[in-house]
C-alpha positions in Angstrom: 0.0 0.0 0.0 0.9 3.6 -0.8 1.1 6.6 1.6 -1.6 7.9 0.3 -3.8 4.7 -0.2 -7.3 5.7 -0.7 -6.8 9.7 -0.2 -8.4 12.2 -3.3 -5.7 14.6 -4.5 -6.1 17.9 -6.8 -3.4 19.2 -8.8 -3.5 21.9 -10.5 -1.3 22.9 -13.7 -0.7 18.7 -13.6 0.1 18.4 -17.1 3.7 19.1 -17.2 6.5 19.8 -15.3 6.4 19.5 -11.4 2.6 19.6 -11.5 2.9 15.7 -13.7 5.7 14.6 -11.7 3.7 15.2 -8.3 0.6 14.0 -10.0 2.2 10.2 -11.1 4.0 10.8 -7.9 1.0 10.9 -5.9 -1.2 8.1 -8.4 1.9 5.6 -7.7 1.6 5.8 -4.0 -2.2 5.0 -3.7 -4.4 8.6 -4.6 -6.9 9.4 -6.7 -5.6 11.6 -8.5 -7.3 14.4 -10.6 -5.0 17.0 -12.2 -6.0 20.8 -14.2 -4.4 22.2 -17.1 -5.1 24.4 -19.9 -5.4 21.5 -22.3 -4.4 17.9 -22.7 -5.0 17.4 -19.2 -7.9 14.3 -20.2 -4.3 13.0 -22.3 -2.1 13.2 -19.7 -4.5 11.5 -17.4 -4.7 8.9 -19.7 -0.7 8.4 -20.0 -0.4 8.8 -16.1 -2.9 5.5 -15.7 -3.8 4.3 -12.2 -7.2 6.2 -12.9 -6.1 9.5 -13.0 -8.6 12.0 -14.1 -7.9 15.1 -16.1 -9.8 18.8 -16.6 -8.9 21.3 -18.6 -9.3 24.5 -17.6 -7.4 28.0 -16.7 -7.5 29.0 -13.2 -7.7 32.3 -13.7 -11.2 31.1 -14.9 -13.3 31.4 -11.6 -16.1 28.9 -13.3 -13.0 26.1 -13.9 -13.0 26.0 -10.1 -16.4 25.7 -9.7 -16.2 23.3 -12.3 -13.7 20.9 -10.2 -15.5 21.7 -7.2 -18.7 20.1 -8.5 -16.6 17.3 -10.1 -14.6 16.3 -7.0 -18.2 16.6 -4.8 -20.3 14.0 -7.3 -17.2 11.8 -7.8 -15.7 11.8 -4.6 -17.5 13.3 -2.1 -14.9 14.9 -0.4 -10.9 16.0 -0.8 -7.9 15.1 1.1 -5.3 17.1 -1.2 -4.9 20.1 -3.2 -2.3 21.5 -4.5 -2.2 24.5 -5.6 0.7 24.7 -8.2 -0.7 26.2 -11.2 1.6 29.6 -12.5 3.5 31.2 -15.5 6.5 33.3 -15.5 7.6 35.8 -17.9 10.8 37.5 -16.6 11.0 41.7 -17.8 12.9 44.1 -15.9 10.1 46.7 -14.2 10.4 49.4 -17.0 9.5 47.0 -19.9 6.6 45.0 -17.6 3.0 45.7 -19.4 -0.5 46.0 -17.9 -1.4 42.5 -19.8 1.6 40.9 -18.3 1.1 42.3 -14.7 -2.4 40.7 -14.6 -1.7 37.7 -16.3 1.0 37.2 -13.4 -1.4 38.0 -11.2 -4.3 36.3 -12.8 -3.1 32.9 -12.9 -0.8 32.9 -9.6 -2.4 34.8 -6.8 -6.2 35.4 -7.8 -6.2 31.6 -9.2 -4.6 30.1 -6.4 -7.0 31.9 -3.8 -10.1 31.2 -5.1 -9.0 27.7 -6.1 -8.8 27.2 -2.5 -11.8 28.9 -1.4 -14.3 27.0 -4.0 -12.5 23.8 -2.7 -12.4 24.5 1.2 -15.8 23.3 1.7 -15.3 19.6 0.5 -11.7 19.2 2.3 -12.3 16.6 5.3 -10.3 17.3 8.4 -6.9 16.8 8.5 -6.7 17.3 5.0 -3.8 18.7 3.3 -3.0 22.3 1.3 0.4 22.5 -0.7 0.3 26.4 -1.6 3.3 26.4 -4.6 5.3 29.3 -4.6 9.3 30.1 -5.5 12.7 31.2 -4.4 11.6 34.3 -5.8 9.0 35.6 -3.7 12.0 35.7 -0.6 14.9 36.3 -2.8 15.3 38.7 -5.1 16.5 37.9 -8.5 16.9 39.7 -11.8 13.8 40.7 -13.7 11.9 39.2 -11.7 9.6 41.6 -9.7 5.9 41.1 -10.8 6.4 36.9 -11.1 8.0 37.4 -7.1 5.3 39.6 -6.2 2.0 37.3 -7.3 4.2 34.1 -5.8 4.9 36.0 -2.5 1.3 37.1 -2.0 0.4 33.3 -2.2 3.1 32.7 0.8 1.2 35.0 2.5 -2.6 33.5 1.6 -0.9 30.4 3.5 0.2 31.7 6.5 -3.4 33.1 7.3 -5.3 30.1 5.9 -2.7 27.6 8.2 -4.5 29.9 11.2 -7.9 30.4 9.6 -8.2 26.5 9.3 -6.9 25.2 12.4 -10.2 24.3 13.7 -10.6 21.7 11.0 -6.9 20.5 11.5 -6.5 21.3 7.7 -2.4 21.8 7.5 -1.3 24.5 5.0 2.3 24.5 3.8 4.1 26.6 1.2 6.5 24.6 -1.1 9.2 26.9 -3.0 11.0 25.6 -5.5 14.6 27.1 -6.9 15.7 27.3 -10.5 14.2 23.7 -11.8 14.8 21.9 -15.3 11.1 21.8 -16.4 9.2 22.6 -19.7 8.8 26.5 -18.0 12.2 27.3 -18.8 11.6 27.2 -22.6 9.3 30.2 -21.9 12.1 32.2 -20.4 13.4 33.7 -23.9 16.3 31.5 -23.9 17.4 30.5 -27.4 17.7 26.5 -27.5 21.2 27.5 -29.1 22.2 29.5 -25.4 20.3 27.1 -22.8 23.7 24.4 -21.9 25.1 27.6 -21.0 22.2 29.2 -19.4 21.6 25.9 -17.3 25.3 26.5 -16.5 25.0 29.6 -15.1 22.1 28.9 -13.0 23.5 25.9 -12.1 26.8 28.0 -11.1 24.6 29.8 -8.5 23.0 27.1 -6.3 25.3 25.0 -3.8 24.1 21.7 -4.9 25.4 22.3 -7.7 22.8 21.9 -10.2 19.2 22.8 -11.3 16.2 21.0 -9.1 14.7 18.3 -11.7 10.6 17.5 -11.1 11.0 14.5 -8.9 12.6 16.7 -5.9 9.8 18.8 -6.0 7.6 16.0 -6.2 9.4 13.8 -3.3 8.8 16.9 -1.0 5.3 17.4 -1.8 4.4 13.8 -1.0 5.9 14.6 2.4 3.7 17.6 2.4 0.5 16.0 1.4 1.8 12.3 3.9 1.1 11.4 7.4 4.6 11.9 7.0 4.6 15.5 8.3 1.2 15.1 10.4 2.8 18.0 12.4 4.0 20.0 9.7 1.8 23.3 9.1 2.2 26.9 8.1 5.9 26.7 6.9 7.4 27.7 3.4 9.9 24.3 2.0 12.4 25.9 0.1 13.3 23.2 -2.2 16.2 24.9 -4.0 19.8 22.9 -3.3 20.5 25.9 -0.9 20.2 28.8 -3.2 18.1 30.8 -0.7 21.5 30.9 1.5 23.1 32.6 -0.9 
């Protein structure tokens, strides 16, 4: 048996990246897993197996959270997991940042990720378990990076108070933030296929582990997150990041 035998998990942005490696993660250790994405999520379901389920949607769509809301209530009944990890990213330094990319940031990361939770809250049994994804960025500052860090940090915050706000129903809250990872994101940086070995290099130059995070560690420390495992774990921020945040 899994560690999460017989427990109903949410992921959103599942479809690739850390989001699919928490999601097969999570299916191969026991859960019912249903994962969100803006397209090919019912594919990607399909290639996870174990019964995973998959909904397309955008999160910055309040009616996709209604949507899985009423899907996780006539399928389930009731959740023990969500993770909230859906985002995008699009580095600009502050003078070139646009109105349509300031509330796309914002959009998809901070309003998405707060009303995910709030549509969901009512179906979460007690001692269930939120993973709130956020990033080295929101605590560090890094180049061009001031609106993604902002709408990432707000969602640390979001955590903090719903870790207090929910105590009552023994529902833990935990911020997970990741550090510079190897996922299908970074292809959205601007970064010429010709320039990433020594892009990868660079970033990898910065972080004491000596590399770039790949899925699976994100996906090993959510399990903990979402486990018995860390049964008294609630209200921190994981900084999953080979020890970048140290420097």
């Amino acid at each position: 048996m899994g560690v999460l035998s017989g427990k109903t998990a949410v992921i959103t942005g599942g479809t690739s990246g850390i989001g699919r490696a928490t999601a097969e993660l999570f299916a191969r250790e026991g859960a019912h897993v249903v994962i969100t994405g803006r397209g090919r999520a019912d594919q990607v379901a399909q290639e996870m197996g174990h019964g995973a389920l998959g909904l397309s949607g955008d999160v910055a769509d309040l009616a996709h959270h209604e949507a899985v809301a009423q899907v996780i209530a006539t399928r389930f009944g009731a959740l023990d997991i969500y993770v909230a990890n859906a985002g995008v990213i699009h580095l600009s330094a502050t003078e070139s940042v646009t109105v349509e990319d300031y509330d796309r940031h914002f959009a998809v990361n901070t309003r998405g990720v707060f009303f995910g939770v709030q549509r969901i809250l009512p179906l979460l049994r007690a001692g269930a378990s939120l993973i709130i994804v956020s990033s080295l960025a929101a605590t560090k500052p890094l180049d061009a990076h001031a609106v993604y860090a902002g709408s990432k940090a707000a969602c640390a915050a979001f955590a903090r108070n719903w870790a207090r706000e929910l105590a009552e129903r023994r529902i833990r809250v935990n911020v997970l933030s990741p550090g510079p990872t190897d996922t299908p994101i970074l292809g959205k940086l601007g970064v010429e296929a010709r320039a990433r070995p020594q892009f990868l290099a660079q970033m990898a130059a910065m972080i004491p582990a000596g590399r770039l995070g790949e899925s699976r560690d994100l996906a090993q420390a959510a399990l903990f997150l979402a486990s018995d495992a860390s049964a008294f774990v609630n209200g921190i921020e994981l900084h999953v990041d080979g020890g970048m945040s140290q420097r």
